[in-house]
PDB file with one MODEL, atoms N, CA, C and O in Angstrom:
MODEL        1
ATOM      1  N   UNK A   1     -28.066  -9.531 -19.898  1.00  0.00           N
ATOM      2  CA  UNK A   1     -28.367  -8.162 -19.554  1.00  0.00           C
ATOM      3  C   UNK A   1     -27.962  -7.855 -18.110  1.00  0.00           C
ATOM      4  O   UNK A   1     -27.726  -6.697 -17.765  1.00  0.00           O
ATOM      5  N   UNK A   2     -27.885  -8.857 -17.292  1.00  0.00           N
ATOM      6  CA  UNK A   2     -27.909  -8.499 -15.344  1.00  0.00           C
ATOM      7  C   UNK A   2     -26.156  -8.605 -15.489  1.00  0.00           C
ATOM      8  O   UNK A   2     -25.464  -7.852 -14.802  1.00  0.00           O
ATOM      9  N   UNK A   3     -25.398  -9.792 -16.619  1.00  0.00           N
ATOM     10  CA  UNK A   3     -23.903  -9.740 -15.837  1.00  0.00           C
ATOM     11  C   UNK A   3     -23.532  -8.335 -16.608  1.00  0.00           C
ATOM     12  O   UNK A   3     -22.406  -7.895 -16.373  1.00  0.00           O
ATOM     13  N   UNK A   4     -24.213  -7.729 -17.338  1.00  0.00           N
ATOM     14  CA  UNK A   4     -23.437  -6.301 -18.240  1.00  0.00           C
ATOM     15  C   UNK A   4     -24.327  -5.259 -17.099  1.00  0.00           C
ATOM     16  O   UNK A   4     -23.448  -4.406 -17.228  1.00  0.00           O
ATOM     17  N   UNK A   5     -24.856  -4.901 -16.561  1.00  0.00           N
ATOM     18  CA  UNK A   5     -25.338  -3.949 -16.190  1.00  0.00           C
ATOM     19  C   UNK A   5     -24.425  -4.162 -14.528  1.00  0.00           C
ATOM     20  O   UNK A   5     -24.170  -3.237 -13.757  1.00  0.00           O
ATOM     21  N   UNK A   6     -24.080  -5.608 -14.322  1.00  0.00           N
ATOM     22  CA  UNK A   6     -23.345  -6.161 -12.615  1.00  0.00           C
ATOM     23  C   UNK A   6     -21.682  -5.507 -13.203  1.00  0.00           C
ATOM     24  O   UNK A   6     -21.049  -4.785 -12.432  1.00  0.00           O
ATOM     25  N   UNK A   7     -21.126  -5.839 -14.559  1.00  0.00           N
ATOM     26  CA  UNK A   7     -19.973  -5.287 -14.879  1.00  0.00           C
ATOM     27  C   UNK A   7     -20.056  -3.758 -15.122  1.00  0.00           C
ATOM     28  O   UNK A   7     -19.111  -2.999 -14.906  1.00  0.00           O
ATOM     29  N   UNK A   8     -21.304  -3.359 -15.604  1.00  0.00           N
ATOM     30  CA  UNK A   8     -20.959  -1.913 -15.514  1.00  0.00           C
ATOM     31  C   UNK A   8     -21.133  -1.153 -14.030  1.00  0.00           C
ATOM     32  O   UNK A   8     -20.471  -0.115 -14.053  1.00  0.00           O
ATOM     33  N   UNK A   9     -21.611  -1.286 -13.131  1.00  0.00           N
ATOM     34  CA  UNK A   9     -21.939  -0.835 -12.176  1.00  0.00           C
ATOM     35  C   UNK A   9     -20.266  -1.152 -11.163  1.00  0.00           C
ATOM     36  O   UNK A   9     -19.845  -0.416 -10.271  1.00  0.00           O
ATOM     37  N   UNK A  10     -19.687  -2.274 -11.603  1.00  0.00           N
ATOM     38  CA  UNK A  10     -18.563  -2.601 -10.594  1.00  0.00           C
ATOM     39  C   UNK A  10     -17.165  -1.875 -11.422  1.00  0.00           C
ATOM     40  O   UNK A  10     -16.041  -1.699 -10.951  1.00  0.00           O
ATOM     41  N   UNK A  11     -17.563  -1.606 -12.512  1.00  0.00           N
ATOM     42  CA  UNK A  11     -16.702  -0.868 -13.362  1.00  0.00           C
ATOM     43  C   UNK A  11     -16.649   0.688 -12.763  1.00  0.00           C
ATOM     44  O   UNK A  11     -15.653   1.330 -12.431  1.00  0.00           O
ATOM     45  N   UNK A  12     -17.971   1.059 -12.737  1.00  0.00           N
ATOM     46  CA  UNK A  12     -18.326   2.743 -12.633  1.00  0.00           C
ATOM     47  C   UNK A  12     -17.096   2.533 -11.372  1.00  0.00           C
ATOM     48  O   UNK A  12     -15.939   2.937 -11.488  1.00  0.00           O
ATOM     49  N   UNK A  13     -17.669   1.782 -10.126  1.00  0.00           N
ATOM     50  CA  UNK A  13     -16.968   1.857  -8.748  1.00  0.00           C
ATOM     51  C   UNK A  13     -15.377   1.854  -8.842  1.00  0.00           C
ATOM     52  O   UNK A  13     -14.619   2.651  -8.289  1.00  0.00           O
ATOM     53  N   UNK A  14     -15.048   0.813  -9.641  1.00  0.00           N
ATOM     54  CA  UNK A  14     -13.470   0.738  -9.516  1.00  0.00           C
ATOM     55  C   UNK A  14     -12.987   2.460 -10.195  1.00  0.00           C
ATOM     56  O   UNK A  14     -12.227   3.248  -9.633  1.00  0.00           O
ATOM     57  N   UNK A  15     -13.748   2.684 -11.617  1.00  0.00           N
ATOM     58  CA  UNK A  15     -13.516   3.770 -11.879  1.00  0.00           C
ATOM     59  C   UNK A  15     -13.721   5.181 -11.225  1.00  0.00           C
ATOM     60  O   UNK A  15     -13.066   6.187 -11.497  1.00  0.00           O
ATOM     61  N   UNK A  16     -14.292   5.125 -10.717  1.00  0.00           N
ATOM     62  CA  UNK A  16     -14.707   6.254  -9.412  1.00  0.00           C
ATOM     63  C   UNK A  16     -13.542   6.454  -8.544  1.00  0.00           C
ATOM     64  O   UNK A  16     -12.800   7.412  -8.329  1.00  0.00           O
ATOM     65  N   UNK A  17     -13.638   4.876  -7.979  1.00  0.00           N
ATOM     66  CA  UNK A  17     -12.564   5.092  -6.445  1.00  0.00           C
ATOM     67  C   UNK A  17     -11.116   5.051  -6.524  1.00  0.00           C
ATOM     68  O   UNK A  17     -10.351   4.767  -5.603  1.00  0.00           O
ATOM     69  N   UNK A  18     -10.761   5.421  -7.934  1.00  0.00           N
ATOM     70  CA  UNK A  18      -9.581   5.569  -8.940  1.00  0.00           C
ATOM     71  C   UNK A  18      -9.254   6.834  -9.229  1.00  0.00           C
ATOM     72  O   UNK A  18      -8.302   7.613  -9.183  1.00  0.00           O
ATOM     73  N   UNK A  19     -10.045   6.786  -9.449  1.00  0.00           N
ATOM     74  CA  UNK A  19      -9.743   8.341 -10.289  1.00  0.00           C
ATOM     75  C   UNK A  19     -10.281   9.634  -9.164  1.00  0.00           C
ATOM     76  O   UNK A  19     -10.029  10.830  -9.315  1.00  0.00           O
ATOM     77  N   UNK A  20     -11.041   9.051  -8.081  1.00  0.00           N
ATOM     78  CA  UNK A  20     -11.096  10.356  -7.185  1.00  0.00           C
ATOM     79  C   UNK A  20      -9.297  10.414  -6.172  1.00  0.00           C
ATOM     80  O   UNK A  20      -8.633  11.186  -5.480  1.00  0.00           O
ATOM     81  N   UNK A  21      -9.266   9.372  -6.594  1.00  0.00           N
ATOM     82  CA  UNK A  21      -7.335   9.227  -5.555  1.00  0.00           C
ATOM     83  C   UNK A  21      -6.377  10.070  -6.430  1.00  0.00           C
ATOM     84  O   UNK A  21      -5.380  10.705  -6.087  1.00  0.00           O
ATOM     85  N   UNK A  22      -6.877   9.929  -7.516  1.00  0.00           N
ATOM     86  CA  UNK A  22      -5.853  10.285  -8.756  1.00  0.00           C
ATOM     87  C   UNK A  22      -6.080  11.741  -8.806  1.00  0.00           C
ATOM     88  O   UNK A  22      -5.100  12.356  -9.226  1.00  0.00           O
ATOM     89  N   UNK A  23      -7.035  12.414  -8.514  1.00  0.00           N
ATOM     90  CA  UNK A  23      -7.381  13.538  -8.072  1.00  0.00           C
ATOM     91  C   UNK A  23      -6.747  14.588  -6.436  1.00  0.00           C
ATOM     92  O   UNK A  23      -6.427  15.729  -6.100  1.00  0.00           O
ATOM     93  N   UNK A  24      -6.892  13.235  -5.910  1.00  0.00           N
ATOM     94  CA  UNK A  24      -6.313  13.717  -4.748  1.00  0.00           C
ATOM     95  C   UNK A  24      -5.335  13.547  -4.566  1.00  0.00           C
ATOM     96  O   UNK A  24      -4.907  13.831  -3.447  1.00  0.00           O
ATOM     97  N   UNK A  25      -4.468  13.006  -5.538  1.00  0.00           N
ATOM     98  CA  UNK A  25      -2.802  13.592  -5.350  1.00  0.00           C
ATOM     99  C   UNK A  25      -2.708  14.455  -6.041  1.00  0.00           C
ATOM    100  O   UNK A  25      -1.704  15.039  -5.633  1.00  0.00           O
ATOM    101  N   UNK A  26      -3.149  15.068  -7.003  1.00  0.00           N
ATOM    102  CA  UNK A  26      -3.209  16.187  -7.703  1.00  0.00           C
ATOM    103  C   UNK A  26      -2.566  17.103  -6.720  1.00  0.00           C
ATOM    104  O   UNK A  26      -2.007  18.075  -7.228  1.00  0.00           O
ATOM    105  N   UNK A  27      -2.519  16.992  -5.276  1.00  0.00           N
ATOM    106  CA  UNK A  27      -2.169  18.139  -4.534  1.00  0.00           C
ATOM    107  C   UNK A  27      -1.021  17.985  -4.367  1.00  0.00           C
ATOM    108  O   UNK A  27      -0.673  18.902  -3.623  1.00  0.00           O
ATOM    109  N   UNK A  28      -0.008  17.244  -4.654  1.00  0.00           N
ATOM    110  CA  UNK A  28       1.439  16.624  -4.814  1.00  0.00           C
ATOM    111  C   UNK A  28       1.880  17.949  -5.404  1.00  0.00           C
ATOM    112  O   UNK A  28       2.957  18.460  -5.096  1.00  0.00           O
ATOM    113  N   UNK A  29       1.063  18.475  -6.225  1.00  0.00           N
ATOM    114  CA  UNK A  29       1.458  19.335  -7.566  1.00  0.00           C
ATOM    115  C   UNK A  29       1.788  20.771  -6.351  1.00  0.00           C
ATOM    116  O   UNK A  29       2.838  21.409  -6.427  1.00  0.00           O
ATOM    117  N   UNK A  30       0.620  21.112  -5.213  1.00  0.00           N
ATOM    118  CA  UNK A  30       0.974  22.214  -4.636  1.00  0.00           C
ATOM    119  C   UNK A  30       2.440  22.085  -3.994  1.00  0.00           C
ATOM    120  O   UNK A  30       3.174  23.057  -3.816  1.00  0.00           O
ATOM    121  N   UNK A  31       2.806  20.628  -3.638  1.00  0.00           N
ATOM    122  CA  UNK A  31       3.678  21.142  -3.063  1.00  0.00           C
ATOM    123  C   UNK A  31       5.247  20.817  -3.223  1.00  0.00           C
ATOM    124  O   UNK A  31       6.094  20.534  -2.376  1.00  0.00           O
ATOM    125  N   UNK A  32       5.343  20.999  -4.974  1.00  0.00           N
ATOM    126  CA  UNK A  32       6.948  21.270  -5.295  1.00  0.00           C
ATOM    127  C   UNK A  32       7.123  20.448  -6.364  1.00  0.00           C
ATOM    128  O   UNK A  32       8.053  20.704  -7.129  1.00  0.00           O
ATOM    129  N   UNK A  33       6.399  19.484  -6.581  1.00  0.00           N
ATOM    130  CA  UNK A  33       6.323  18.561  -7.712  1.00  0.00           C
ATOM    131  C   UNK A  33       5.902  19.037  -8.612  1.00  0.00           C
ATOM    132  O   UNK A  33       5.035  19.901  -8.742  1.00  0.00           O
ATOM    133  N   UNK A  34       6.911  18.120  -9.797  1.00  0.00           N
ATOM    134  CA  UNK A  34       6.703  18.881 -11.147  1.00  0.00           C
ATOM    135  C   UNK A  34       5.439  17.619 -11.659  1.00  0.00           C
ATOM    136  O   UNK A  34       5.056  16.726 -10.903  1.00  0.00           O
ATOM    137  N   UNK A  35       5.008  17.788 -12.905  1.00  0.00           N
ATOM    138  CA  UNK A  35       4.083  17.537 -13.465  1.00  0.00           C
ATOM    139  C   UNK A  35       4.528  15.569 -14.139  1.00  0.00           C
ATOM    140  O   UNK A  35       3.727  14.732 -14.557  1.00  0.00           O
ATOM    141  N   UNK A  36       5.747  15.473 -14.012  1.00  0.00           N
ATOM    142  CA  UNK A  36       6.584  14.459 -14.418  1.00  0.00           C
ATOM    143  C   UNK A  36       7.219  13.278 -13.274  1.00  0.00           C
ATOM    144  O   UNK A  36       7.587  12.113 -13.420  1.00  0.00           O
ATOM    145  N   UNK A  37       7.151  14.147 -12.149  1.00  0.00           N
ATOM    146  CA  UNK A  37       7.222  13.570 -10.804  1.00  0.00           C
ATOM    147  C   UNK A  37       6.149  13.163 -10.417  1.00  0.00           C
ATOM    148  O   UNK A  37       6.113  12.233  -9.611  1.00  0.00           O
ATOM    149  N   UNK A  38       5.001  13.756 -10.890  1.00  0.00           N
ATOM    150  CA  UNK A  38       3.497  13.476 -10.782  1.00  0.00           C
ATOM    151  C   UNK A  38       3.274  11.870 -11.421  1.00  0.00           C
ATOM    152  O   UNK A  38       2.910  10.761 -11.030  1.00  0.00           O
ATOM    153  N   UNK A  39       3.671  12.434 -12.462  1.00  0.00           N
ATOM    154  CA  UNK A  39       3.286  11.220 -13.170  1.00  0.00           C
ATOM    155  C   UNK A  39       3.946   9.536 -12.899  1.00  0.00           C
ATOM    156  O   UNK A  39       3.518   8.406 -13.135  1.00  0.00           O
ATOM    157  N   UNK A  40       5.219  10.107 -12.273  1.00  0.00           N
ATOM    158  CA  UNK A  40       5.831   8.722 -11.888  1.00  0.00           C
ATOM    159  C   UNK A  40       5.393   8.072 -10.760  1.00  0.00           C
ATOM    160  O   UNK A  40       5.471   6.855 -10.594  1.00  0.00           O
ATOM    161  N   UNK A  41       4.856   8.999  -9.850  1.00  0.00           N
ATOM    162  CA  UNK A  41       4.738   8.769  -8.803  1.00  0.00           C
ATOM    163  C   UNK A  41       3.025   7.396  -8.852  1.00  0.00           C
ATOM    164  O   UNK A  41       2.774   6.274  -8.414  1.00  0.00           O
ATOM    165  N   UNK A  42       2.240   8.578  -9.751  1.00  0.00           N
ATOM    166  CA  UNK A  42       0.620   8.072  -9.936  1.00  0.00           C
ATOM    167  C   UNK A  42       0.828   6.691 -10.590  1.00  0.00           C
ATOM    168  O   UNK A  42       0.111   5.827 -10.086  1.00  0.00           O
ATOM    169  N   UNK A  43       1.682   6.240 -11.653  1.00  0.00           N
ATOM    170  CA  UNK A  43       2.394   5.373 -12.304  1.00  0.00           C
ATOM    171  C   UNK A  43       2.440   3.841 -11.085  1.00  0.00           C
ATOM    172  O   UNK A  43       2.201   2.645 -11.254  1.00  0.00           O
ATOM    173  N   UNK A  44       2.724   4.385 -10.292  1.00  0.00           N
ATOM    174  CA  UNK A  44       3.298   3.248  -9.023  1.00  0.00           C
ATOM    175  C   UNK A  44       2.057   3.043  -8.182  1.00  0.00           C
ATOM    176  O   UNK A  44       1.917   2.096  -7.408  1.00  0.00           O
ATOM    177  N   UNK A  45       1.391   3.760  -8.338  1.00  0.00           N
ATOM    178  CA  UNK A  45       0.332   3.586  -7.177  1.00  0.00           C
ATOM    179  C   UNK A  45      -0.543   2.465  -7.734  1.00  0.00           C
ATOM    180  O   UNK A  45      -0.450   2.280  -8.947  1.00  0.00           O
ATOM    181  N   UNK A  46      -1.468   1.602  -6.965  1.00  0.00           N
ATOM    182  CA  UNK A  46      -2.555   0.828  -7.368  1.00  0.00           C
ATOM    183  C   UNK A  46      -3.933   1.922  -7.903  1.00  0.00           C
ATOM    184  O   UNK A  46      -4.639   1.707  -8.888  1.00  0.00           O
ATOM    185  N   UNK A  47      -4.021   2.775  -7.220  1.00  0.00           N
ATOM    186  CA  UNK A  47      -4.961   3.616  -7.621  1.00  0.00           C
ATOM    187  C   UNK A  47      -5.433   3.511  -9.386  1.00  0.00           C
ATOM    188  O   UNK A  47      -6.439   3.112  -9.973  1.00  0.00           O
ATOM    189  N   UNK A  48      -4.120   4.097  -9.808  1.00  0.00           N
ATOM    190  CA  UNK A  48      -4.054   4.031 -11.150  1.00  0.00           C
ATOM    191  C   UNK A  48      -4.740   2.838 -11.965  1.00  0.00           C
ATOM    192  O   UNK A  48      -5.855   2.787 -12.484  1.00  0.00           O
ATOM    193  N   UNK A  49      -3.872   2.043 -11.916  1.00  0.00           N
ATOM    194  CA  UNK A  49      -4.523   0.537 -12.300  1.00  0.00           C
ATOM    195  C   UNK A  49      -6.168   0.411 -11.992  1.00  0.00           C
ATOM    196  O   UNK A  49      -6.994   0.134 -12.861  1.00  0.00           O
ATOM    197  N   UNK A  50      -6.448   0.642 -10.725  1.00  0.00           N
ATOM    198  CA  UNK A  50      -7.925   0.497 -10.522  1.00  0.00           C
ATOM    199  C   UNK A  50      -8.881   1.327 -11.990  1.00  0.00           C
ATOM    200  O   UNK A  50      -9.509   0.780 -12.897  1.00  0.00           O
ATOM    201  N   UNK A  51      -8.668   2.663 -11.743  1.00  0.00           N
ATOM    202  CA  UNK A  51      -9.243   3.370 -12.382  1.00  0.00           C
ATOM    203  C   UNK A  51      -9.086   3.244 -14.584  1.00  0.00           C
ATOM    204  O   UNK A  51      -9.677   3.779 -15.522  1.00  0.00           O
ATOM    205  N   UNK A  52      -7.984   2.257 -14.441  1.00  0.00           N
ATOM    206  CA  UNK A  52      -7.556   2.061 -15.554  1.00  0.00           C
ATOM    207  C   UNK A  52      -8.453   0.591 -15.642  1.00  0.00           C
ATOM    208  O   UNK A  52      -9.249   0.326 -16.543  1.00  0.00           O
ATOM    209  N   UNK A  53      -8.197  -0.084 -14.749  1.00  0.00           N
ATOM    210  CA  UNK A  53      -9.337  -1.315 -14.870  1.00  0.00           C
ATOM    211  C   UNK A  53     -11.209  -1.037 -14.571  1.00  0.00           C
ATOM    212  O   UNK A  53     -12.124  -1.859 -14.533  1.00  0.00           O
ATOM    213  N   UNK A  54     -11.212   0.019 -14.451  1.00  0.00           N
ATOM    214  CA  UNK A  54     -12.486   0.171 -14.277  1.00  0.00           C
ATOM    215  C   UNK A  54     -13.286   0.500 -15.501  1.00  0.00           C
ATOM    216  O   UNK A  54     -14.431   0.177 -15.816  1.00  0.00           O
ATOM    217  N   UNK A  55     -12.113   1.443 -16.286  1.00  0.00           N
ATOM    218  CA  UNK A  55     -13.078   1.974 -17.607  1.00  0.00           C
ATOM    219  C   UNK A  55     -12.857   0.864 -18.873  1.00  0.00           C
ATOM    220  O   UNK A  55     -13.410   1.032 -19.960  1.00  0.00           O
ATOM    221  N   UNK A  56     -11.843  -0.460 -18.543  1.00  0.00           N
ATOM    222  CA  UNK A  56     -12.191  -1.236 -19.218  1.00  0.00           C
ATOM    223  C   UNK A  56     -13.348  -2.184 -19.255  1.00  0.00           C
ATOM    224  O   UNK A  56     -13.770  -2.824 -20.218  1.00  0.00           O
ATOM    225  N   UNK A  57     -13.885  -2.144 -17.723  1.00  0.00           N
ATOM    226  CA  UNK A  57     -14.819  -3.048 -17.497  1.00  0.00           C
ATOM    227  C   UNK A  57     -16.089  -2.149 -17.912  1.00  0.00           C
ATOM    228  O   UNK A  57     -17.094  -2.802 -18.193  1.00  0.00           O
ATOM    229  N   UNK A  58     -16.166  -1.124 -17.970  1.00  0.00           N
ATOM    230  CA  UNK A  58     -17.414  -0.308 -18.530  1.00  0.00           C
ATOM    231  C   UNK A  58     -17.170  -0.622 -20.030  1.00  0.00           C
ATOM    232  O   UNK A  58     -18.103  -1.193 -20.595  1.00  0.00           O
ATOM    233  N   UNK A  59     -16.215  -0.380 -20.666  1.00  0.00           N
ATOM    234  CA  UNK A  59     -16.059  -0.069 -21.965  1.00  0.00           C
ATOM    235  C   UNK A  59     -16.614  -1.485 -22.628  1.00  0.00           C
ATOM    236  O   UNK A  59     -17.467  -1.547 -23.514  1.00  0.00           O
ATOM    237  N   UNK A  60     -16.056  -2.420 -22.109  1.00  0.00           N
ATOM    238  CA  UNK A  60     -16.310  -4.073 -21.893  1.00  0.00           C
ATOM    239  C   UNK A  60     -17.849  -4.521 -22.154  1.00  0.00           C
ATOM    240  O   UNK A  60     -18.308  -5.222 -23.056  1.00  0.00           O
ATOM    241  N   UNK A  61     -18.593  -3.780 -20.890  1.00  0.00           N
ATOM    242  CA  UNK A  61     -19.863  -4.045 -20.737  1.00  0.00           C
ATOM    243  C   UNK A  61     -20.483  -3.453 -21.898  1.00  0.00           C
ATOM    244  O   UNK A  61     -21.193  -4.150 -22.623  1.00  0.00           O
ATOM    245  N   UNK A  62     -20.253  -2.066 -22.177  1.00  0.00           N
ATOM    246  CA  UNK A  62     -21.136  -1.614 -22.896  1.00  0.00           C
ATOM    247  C   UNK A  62     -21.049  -1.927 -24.545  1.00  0.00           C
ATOM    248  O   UNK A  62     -22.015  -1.774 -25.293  1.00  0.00           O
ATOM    249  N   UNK A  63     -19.639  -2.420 -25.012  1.00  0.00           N
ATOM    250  CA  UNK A  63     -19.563  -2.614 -26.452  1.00  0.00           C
ATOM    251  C   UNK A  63     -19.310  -4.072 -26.560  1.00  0.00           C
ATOM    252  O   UNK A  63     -18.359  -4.236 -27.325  1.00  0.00           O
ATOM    253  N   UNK A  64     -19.686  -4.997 -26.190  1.00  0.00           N
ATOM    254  CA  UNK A  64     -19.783  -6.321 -26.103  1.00  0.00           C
ATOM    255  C   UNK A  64     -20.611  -6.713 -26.483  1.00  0.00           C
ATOM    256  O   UNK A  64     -21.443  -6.041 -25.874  1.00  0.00           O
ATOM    257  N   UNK A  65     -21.325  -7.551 -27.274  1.00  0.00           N
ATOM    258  CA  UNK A  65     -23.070  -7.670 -27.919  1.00  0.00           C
ATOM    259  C   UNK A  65     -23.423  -8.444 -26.654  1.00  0.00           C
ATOM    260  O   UNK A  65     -22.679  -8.830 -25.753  1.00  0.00           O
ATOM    261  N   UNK A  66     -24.804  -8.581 -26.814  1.00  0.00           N
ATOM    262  CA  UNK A  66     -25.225  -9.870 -25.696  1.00  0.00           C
ATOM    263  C   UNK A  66     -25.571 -10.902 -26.439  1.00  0.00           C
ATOM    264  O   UNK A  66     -25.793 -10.685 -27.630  1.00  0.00           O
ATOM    265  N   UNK A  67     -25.703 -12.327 -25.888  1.00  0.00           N
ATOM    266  CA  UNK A  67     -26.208 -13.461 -26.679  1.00  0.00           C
ATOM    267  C   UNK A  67     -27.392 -13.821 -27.082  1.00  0.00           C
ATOM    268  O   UNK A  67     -28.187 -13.842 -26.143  1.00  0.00           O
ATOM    269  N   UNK A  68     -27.651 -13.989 -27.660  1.00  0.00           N
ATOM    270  CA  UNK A  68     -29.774 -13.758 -28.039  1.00  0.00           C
ATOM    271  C   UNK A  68     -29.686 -15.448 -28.219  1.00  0.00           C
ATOM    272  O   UNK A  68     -28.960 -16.053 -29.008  1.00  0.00           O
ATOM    273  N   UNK A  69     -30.562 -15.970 -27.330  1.00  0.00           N
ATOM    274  CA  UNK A  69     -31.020 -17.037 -26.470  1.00  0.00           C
ATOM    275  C   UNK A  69     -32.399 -17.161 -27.927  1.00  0.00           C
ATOM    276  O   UNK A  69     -33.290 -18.008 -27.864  1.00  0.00           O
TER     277      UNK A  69
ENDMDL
END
């Protein structure tokens, strides 16, 4: 129960501090970039990956059974 609730909590974070970056290039978009340039660009960044590894580690935690001892 403590390493699924330690993986979801480090999950939420990676997913958070991912996807608020991924947000904040969103402003790429004001200035001339197309929606495809966007995407290549977000593609390359670590950001991405984080936020892509984060909702596996939630998804992980939460649909994983636990072991009954």
């Amino acid at each position: 129960m403590v390493v699924q609730l330690f993986g979801l909590f480090i999950g939420f974070g990676l997913a958070v501090s991912g996807g608020v970056s991924l947000i904040m290039y969103l402003n790429l978009l004001t200035t001339g970039m197309t929606f495809t340039d966007y995407i290549s660009f977000v593609s390359t960044r670590v950001e991405s990956y984080l936020f892509l590894l984060g909702i596996l580690i939630i998804t992980l935690s939460i649909y994983i059974p636990r072991r009954k001892i």
